[in-house]
N, C-alpha and C positions, 0 to 999 in steps of 0.2 A: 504494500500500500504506500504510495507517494506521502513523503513526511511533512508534516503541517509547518511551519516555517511562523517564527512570530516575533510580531513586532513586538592569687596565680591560680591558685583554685577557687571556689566558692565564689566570694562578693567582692572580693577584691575591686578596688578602681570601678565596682559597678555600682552606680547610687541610682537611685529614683528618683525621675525629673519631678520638681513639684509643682504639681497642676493646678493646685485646688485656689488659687490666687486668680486663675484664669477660666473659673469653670463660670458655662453659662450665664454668658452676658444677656441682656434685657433684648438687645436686636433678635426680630424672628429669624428661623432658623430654613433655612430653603436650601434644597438640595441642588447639588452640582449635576446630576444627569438631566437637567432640565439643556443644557448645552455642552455636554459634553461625557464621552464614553470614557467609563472609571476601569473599565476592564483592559484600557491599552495602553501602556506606557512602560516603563523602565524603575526601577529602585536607584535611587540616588542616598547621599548622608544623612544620616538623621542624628546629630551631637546628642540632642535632647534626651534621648529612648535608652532606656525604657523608662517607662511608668509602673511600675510591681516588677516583685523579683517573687523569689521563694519566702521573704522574710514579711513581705505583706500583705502575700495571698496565700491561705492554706489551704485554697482549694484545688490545687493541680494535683494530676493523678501522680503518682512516681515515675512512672515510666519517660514522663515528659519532665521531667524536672531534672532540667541538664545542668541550670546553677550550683542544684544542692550536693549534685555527685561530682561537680568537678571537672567540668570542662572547661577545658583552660585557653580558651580562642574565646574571645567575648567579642571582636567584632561585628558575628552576627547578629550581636543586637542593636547594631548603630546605624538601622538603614528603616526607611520610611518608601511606598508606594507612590510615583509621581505620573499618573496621566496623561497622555499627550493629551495637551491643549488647557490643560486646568489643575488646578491643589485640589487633592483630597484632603477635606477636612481632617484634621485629628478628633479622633471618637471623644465626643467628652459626655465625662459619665455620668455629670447632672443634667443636662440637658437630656441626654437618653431617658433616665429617670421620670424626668418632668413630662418627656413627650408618650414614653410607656405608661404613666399613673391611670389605673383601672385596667388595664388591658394584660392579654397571656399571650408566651409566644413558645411554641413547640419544637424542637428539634427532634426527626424525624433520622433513624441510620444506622451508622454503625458505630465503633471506637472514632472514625475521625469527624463523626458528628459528635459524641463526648468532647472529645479535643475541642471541638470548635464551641461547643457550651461554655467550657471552664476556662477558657481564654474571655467571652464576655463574660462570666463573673470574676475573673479579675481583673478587668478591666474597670466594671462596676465596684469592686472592693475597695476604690480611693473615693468613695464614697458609703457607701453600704454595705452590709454583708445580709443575705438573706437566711431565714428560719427552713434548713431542711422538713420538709414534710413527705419526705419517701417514707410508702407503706412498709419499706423493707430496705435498709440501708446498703445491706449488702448486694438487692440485688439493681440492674442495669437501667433500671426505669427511675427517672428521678423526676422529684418535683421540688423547688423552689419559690418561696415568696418574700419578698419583699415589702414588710406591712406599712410601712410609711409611705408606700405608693401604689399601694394594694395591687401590685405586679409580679407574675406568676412567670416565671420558665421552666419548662418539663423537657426531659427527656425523653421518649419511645425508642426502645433497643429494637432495631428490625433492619439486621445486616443486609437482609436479601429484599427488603419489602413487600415481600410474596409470603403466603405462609409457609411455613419450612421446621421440619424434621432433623432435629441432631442424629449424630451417627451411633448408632448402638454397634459399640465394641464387642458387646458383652452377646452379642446375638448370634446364632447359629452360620451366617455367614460371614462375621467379622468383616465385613466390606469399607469401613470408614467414610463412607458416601456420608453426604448428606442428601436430603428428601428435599427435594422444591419442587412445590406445587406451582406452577407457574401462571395457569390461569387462576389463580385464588388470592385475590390479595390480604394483606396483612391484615386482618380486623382488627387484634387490639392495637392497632393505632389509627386505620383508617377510621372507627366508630367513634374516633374520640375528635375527631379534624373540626364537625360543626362548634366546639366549643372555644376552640381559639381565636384571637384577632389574627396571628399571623402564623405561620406553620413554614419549617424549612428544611427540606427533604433534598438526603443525599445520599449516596449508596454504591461503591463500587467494587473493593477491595475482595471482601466475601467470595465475588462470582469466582476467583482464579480456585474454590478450593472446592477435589474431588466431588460431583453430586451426581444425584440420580433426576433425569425431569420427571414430570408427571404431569398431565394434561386430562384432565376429566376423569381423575384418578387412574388412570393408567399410565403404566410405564412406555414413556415416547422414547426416551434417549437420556446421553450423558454425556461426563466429560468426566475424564482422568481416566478410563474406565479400562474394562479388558470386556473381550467377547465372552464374556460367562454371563452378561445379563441376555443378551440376543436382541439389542438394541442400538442403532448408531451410535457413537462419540461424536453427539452435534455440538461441541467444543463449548465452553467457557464463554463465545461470544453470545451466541444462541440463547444461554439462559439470562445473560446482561440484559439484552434488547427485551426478551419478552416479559421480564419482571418488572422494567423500568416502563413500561408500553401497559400492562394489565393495573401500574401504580398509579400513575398522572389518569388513566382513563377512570379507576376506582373515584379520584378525586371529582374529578369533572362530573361524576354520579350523582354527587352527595347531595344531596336537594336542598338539605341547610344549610349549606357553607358559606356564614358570612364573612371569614376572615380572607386576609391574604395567602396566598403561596407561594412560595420563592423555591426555589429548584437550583442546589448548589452543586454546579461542573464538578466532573471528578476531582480529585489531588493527586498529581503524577507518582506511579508505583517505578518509575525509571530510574533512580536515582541513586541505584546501584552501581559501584562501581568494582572493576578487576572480580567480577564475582555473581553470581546471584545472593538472592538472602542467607538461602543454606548452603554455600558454597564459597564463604571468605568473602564476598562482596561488603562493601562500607561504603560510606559517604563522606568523606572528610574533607571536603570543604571548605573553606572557611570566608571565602565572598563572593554574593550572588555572582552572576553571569548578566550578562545583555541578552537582549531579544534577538542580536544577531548570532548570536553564537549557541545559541540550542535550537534542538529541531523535538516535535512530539510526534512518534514512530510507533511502533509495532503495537503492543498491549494498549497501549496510553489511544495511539490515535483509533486502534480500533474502538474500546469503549467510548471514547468522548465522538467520536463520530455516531455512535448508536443512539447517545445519548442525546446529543442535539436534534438530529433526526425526530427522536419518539416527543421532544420536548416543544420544536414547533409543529408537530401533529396536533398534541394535547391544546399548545395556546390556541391555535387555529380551530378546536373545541368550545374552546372554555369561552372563545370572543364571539361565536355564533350563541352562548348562550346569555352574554354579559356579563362575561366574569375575566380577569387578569391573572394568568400567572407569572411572576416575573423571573427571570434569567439569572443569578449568579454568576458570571461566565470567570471563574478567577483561575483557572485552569493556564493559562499564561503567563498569569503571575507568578505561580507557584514553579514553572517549570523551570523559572531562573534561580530557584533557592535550593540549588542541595547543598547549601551549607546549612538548612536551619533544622535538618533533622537532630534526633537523641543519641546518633550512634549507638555505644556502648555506654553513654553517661547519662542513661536515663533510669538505671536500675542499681539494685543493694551492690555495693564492692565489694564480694564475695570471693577470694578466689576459687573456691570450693563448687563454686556454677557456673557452669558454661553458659556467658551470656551470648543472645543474637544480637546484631548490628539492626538496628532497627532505622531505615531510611524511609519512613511512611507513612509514618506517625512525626510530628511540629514539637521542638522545644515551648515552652513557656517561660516565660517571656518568650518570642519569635514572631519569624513571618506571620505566622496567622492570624496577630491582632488586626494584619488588615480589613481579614475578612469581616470585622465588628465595621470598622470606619466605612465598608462598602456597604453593610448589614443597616445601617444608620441611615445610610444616605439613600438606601431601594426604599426603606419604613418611610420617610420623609417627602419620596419622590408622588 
């Protein structure tokens, strides 16, 4: 497929810029995609950045938390989002506050929909910290409020957005597959979608991992697979498209849905270097790249090509019935950051475990506060 082409340890020397001097000025606040596209431009300096570290937000997962273990390149935090043709605002966290009071907003995905939550809450943390109310702390589904601005952000864990079946090890054919129902969407989160103002679904990572399909509950095909089912290997593309395609069309069903939807591009899985994941690959990095100097190829472009596709299907939907979904398209952005993955300094310094090089998953602090700044400015648009 033709490649897309596009335009000492810890805290050291690292301090938090102080914001709270500058938050939320009295001028309304109007968004920059009213004359200009947030999703094409280059990363330049940013002196200022960060804004939170490990020491005052404790809400980042470990695994992203590259401060606390000791990665000792801290340049990647010194770079800011620049737009052809305009500034992206810097997120500021009373103003979001002020403009979310009353309202809920749902993240919809997988791990790097987590990631992308706990990046806006600390964001939000130089301001507020919210009242966990998960039914169940341990497990994946979160909810957050915010009582002084009676504003709710949840979690929905729903890797594959389709309904789906873990792998029973333990079962008579030890197959490791997982089950995707593929024509069945996810209900416990699509039943929950009329209750939100905004909802932000994204999904890609999951598809690369061995499954079985299933289509009107039958077994249609797979991927990773061997011929002991008697089914094609309709690859890992196959199930992307059709879960992503049965997701946005569940939406466009929902008869209540008064909130918005925003539909966030993949996050490049390419970012591997001298290796795959399981094979010595790492990401070691340490300053973005230009737009001229990376291309989005094989895995990457075939998903985000699927994805665009099913996604102006869906808008093309959703405007025959009067309703907006909007684009996240940061898929660009991110393809210039392999320096802001966790590596190996997102986990216990054990030497006792064998850790993985994790390039897939966003430090905190990192790149992906931009995705709040762009989060901001689609809310506002």
């Amino acid at each position: 497929m033709k490649k897309l082409h596009w335009l000492y340890f810890g805290l050291v020397g690292v301090g938090v810029a102080p914001r709270t001097a500058k938050l939320a000025s009295s001028a309304p606040v109007v968004s920059v995609m009213k004359y200009c596209d947030i999703f094409r431009g280059e990363w330049v300096p940013d002196a200022e950045a960060p804004y939170y570290n490990h020491k005052t937000c404790h809400m980042i997962q470990e695994h992203q938390n590259c401060l606390k273990y000791g990665r000792p390149d801290l340049g990647f935090l010194k770079w800011r989002w620049r737009p052809s043709g305009c500034e992206l605002p810097r997120f500021d966290p009373l103003q979001f506050l002020q403009f979310a009071r009353g309202k809920s907003l749902a993240f919809v995905g997988d791990s790097l929909a987590r990631n992308h939550m706990q990046s806006l809450l600390c964001l939000l943390s130089q301001v507020a910290y919210p009242k966990d109310l998960s039914a169940n702390p341990s497990d994946q589904n979160k909810v957050y409020h915010y009582r002084a601005y009676n504003f709710t952000i949840s979690m929905f864990w729903s890797p594959f957005l389709v309904r789906a079946r873990e792998p029973d090890h333990d079962g008579p054919a030890h197959t490791g597959h997982w089950s995707l129902y593929l024509d069945e969407p996810d209900d416990k989160w699509v039943s929950q979608m009329p209750r939100f103002d905004y909802v932000l679904v994204s999904a890609a990572n999951w598809f690369s991992r061995p499954s079985l399909f299933y289509e009107r509950r039958r077994l249609v095909g797979c991927s990773f697979c061997s011929r002991q089912y008697g089914v094609p290997d309709l690859t890992l593309y196959y199930s992307q498209r059709r879960a992503w395609r049965v997701a946005l069309r569940a939406i466009n069903d929902l008869e209540r849905l008064r909130g918005r939807v925003i539909v966030r591009m993949l996050s490049p899985m390419s970012h591997f270097e001298n290796g795959t994941w399981d094979h010595g690959g790492d990401c070691r990095r340490t300053q973005p790249l230009r737009a001229n100097q990376t291309a989005m190829e094989g895995r990457d472009l075939h998903f985000y090509t699927a994805q665009m596709e099913e996604f102006r299907a869906a808008e093309k939907a959703a405007a025959e019935k009067g309703r907006r979904l909007m684009l996240m398209d940061a898929t660009a952005a991110m393809l210039m950051r392999p320096d802001g993955h966790p590596s190996r300094y997102g986990h216990w310094p054990n030497e006792k475990v064998q850790l993985y090089n994790d390039c897939i998953h966003w430090c905190l602090p990192g790149p992906i506060d931009i995705w709040n700044d762009m989060l901001f400015q689609m809310l506002l648009a």
